[in-house]
GULO-540034 format. One record per residue: x, y, z of N, C-alpha, C in turn. Coordinates in Angstrom, 2 decimals, padded with zeros to 5 digits. Layout:
BEGIN
PT	npx	npy	npz	capx	capy	capz	cpx	cpy	cpz
PT	X	Y	Z	X	Y	Z	X	Y	Z
...
END
This chain:
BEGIN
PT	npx	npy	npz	capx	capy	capz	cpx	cpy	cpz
PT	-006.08	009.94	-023.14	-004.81	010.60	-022.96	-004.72	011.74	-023.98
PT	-004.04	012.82	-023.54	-003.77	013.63	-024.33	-003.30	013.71	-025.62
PT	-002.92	014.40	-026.72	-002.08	013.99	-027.62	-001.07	014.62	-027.47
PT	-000.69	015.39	-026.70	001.16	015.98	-026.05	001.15	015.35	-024.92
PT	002.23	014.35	-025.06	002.95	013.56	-024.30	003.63	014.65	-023.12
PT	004.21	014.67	-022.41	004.87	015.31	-021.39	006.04	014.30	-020.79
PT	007.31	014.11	-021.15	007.89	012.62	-019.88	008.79	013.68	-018.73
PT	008.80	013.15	-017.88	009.54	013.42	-016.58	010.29	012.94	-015.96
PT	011.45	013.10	-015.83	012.06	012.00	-015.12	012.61	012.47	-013.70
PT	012.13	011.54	-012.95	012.36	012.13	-011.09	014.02	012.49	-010.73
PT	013.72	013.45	-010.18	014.86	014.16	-009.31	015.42	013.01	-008.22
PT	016.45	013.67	-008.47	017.11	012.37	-006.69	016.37	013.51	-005.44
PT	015.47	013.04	-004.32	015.01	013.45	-003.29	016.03	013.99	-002.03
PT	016.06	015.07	-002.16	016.33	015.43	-000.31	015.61	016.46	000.21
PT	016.09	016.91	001.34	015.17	017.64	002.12	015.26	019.03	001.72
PT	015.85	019.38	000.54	015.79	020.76	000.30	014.99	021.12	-000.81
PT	015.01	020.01	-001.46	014.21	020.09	-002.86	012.84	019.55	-002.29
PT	012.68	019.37	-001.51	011.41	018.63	-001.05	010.33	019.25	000.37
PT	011.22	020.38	000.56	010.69	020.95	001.60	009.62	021.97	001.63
PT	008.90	022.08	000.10	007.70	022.89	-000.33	006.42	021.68	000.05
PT	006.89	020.72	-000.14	005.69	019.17	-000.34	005.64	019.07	001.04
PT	006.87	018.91	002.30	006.76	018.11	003.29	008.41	017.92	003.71
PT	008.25	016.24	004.45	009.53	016.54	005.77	010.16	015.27	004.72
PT	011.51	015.08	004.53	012.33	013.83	004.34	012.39	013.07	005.56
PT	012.17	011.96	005.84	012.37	011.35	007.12	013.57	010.05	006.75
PT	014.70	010.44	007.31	015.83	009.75	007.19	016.99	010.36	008.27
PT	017.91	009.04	009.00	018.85	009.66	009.16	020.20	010.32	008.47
PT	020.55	011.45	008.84	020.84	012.47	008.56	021.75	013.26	009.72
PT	023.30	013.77	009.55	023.85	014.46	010.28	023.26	015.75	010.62
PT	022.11	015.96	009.96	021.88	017.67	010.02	020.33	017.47	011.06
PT	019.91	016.28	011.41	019.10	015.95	012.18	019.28	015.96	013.60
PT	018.68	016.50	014.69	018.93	016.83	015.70	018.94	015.01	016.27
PT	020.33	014.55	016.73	020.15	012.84	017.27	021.30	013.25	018.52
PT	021.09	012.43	019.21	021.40	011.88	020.95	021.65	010.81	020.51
PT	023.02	010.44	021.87	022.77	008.89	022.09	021.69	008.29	023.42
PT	020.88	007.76	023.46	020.10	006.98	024.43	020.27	005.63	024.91
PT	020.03	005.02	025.78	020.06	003.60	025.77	021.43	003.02	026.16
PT	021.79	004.41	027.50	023.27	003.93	027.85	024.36	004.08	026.76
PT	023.75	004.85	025.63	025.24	004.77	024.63	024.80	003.41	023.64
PT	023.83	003.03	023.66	023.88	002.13	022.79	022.68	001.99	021.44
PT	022.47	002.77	021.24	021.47	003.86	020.60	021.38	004.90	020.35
PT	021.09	005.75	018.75	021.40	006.67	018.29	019.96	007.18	017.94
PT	019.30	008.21	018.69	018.13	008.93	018.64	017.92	009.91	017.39
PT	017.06	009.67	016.67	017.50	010.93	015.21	015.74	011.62	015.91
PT	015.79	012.77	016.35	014.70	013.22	016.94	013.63	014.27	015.95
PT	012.44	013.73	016.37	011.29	014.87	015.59	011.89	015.09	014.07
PT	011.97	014.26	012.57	011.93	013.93	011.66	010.50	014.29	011.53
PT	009.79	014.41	011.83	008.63	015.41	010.76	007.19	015.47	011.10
PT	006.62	016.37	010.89	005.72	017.30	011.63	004.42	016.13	011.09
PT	004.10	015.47	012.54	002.80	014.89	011.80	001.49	015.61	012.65
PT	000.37	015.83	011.63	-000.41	017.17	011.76	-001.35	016.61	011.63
PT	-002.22	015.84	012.31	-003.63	015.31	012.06	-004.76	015.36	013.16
PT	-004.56	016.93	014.27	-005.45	016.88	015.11	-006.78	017.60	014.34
PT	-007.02	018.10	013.00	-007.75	019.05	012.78	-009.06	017.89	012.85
PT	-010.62	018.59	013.25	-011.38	018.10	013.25	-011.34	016.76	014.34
PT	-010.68	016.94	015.21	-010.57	015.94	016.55	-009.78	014.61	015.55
PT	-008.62	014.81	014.69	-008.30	013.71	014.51	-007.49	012.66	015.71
PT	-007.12	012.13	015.09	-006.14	010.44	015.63	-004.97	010.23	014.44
PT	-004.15	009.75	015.32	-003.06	009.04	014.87	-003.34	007.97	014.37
PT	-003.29	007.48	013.24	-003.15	006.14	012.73	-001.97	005.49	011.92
PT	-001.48	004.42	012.46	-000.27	003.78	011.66	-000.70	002.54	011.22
PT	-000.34	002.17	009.91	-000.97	001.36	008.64	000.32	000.69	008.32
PT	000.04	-000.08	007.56	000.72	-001.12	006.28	000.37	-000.67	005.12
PT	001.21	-000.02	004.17	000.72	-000.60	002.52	001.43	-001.00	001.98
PT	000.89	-002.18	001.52	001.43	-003.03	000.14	001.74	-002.42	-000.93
PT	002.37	-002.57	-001.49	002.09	-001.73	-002.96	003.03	-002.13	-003.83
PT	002.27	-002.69	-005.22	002.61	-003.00	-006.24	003.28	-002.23	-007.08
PT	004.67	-003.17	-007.81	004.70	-001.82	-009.10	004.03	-001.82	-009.95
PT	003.76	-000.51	-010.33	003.19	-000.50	-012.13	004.24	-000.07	-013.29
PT	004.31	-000.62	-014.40	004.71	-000.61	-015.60	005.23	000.95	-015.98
PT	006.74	001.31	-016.21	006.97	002.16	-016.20	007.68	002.29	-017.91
PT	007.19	004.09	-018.89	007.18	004.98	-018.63	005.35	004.92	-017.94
PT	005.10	005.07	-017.08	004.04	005.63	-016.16	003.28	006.79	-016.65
PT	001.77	006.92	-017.00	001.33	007.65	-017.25	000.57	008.34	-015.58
PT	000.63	009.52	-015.30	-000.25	009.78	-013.95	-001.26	010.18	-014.49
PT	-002.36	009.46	-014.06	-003.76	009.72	-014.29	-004.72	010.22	-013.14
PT	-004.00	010.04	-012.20	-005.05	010.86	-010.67	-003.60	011.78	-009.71
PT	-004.19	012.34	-008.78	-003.59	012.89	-007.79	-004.32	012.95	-006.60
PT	-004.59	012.96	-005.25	-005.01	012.88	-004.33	-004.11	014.50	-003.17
PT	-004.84	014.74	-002.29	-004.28	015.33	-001.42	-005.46	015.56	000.12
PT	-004.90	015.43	001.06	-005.52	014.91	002.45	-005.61	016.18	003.14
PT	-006.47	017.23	003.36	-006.93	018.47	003.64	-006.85	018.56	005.36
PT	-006.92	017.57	005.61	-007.08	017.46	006.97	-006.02	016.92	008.25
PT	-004.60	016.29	007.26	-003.87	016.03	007.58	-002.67	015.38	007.20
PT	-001.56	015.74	007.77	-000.09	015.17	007.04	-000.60	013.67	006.67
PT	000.52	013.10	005.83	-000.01	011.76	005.82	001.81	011.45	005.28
PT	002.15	010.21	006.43	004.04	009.69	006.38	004.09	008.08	005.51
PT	005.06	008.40	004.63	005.54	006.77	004.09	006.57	006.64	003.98
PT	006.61	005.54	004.94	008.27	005.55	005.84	008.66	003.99	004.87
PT	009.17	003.76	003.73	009.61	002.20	003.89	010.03	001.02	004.27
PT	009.49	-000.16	004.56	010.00	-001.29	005.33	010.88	-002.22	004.39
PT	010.77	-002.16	002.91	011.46	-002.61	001.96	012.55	-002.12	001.63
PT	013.50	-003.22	001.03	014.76	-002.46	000.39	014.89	-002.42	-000.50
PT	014.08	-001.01	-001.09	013.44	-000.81	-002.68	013.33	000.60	-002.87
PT	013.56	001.38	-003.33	013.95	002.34	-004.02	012.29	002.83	-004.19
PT	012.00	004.13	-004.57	009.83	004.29	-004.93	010.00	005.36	-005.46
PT	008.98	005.65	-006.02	008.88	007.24	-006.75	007.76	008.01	-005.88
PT	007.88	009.30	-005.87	007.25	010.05	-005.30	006.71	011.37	-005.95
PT	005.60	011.60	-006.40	005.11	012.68	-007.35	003.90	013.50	-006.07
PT	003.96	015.41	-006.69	003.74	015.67	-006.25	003.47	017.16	-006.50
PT	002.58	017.71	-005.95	002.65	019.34	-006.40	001.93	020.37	-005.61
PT	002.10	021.16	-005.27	001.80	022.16	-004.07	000.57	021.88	-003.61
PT	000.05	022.57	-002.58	-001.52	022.52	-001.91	-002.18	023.61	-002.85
PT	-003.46	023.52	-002.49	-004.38	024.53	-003.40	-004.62	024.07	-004.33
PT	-005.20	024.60	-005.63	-006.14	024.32	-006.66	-004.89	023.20	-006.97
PT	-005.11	022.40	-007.56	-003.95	021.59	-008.52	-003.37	021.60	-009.60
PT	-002.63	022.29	-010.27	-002.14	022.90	-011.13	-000.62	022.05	-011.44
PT	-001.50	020.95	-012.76	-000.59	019.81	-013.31	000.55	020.55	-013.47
PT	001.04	021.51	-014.18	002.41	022.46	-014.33	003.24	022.26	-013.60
PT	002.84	022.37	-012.08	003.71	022.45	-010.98	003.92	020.67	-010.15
PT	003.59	019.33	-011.10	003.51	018.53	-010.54	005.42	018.42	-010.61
PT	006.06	017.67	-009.53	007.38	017.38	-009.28	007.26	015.29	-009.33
PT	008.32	015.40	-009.29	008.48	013.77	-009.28	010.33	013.37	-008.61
PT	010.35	012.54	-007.80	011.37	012.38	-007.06	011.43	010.76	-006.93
PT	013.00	010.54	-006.97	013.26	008.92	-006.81	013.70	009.07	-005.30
PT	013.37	008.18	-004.53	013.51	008.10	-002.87	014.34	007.26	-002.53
PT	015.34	007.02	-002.12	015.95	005.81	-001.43	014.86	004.45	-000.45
PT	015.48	003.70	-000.19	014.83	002.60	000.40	014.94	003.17	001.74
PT	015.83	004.23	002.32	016.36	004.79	003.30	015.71	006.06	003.42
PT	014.97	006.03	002.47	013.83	007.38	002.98	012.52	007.85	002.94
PT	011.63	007.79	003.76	010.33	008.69	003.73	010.20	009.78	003.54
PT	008.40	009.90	003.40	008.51	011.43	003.20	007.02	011.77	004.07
PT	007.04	012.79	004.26	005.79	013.40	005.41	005.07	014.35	003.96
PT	004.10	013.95	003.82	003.39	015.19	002.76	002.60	015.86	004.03
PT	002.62	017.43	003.75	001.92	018.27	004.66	000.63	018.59	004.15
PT	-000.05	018.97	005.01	-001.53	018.65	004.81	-001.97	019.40	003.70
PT	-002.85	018.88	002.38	-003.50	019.83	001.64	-001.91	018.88	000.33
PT	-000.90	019.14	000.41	-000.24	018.67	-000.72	-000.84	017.70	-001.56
PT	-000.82	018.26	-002.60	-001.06	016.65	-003.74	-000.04	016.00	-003.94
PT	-000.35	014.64	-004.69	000.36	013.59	-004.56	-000.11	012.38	-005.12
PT	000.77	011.39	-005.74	000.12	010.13	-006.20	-000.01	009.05	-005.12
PT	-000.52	008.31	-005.39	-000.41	006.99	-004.53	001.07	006.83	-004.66
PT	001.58	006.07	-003.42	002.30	004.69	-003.63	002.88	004.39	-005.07
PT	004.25	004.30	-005.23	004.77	003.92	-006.42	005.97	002.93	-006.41
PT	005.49	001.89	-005.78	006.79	001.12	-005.81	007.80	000.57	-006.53
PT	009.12	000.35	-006.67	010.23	000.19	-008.07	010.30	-001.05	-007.45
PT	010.35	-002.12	-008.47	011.42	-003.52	-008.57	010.64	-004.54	-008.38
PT	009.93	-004.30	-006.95	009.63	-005.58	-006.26	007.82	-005.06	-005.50
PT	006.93	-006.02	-005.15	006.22	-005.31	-003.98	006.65	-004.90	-002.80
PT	006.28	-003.97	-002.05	006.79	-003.29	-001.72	005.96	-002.55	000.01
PT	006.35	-002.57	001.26	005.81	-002.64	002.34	005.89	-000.99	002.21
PT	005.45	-000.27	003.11	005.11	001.11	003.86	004.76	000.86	005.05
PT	005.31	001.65	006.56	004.33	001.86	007.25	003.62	003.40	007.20
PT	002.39	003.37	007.06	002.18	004.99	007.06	001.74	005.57	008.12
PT	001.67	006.90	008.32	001.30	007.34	009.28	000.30	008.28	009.01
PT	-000.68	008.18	009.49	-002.14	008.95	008.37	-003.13	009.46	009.40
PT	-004.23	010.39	009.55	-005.00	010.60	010.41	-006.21	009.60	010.01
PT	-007.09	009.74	010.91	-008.33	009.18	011.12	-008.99	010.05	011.48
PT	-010.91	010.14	012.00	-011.80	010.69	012.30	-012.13	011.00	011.29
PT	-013.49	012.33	011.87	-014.37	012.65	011.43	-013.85	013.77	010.41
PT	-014.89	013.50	009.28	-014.52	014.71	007.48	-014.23	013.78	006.99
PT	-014.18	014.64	005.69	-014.00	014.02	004.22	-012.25	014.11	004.17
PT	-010.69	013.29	004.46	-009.64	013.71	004.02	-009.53	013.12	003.00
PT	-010.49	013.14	001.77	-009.28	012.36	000.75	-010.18	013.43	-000.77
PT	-008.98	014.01	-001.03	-009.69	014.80	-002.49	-008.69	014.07	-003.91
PT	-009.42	013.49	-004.36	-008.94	012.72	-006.06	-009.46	013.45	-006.78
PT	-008.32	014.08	-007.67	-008.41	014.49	-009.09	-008.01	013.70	-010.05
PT	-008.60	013.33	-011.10	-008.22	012.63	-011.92	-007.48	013.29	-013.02
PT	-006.56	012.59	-013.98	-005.68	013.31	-014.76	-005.59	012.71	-016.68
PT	-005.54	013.65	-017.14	-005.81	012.56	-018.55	-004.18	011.67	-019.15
PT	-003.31	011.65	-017.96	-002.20	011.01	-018.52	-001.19	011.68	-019.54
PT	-001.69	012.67	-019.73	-000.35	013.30	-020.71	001.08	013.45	-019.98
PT	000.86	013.79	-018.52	002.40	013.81	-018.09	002.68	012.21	-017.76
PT	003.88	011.94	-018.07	004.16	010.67	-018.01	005.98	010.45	-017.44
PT	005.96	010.14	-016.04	007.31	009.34	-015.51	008.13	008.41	-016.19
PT	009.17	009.16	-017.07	010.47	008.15	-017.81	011.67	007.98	-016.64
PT	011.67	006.89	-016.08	012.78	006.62	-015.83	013.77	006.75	-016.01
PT	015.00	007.15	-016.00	016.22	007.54	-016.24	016.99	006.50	-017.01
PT	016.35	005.42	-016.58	017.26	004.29	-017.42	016.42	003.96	-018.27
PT	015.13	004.72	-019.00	014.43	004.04	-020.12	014.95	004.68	-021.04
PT	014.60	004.26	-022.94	014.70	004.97	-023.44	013.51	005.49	-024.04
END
């Protein structure tokens, strides 16, 4: 680890502060929704651009588990999927952190960090960096929505931990 510490503490997430990374997927009055189903059902439509035909991809929808880790949090890697959006929609009623920083070279400076509701996903657009999975409280379900096929989508950079996620309620 570095010897300059860096702490951060995540932004509350919506779709405006978040719309350089990707899509918020939540309902939302500003979301185009119908009723369907005879009136008995409320349609929140096309919530976010999933982009994974490059290189003849596929749609794939997953489970992840995911553990918490011990927070103030040092980030030591970043990842970003070149080839396609990749969605983590929550099945838990748990709150997650979400870190993150433009496409292109990776340039720690510009990493962001956001607290998510249990009530909200997020669509990272293709090429965005990003950490894994960060679940608060409890373990913690995802369904994701990720491409498959042929290429390499997964680029890990590793990080020496100097920026580090303080929680709002630590001291």
């Amino acid at each position: 680890m570095s010897d300059k510490i860096i702490n951060v503490v995540p932004q509350q997430l919506t779709a405006d502060n978040f719309a350089m990374y990707g899509d918020v997927i939540s309902v939302s009055d500003n979301a185009e929704h119908f009723a369907i189903n005879d009136g008995h059902t409320i349609r929140y439509h096309d919530l976010a651009n999933v982009d994974v035909a490059e290189q003849q991809g596929k749609t794939l929808l997953n489970i992840f588990r995911s553990t918490p880790l011990a927070f103030p949090l040092p980030i030591e890697m970043m990842e970003r999927h070149p080839l396609g959006s990749q969605a983590f929609i929550p099945m838990s009623n748990q709150p997650y952190v979400v870190v993150v920083a433009p496409s292109g070279e990776l340039d720690t400076s510009k990493i962001e960090v956001f607290l998510a509701t249990s009530k909200q996903g997020v669509n990272y657009h293709k090429g965005t960096w990003h950490h894994f999975c960060l679940a608060l409280n409890e373990v913690s379900d995802f369904l994701v929505v990720d491409r498959g096929g042929k290429g390499d989508n997964c680029d890990v950079e590793k990080l020496d931990g100097s920026l580090v996620i303080t929680l709002s309620t630590e001291k």
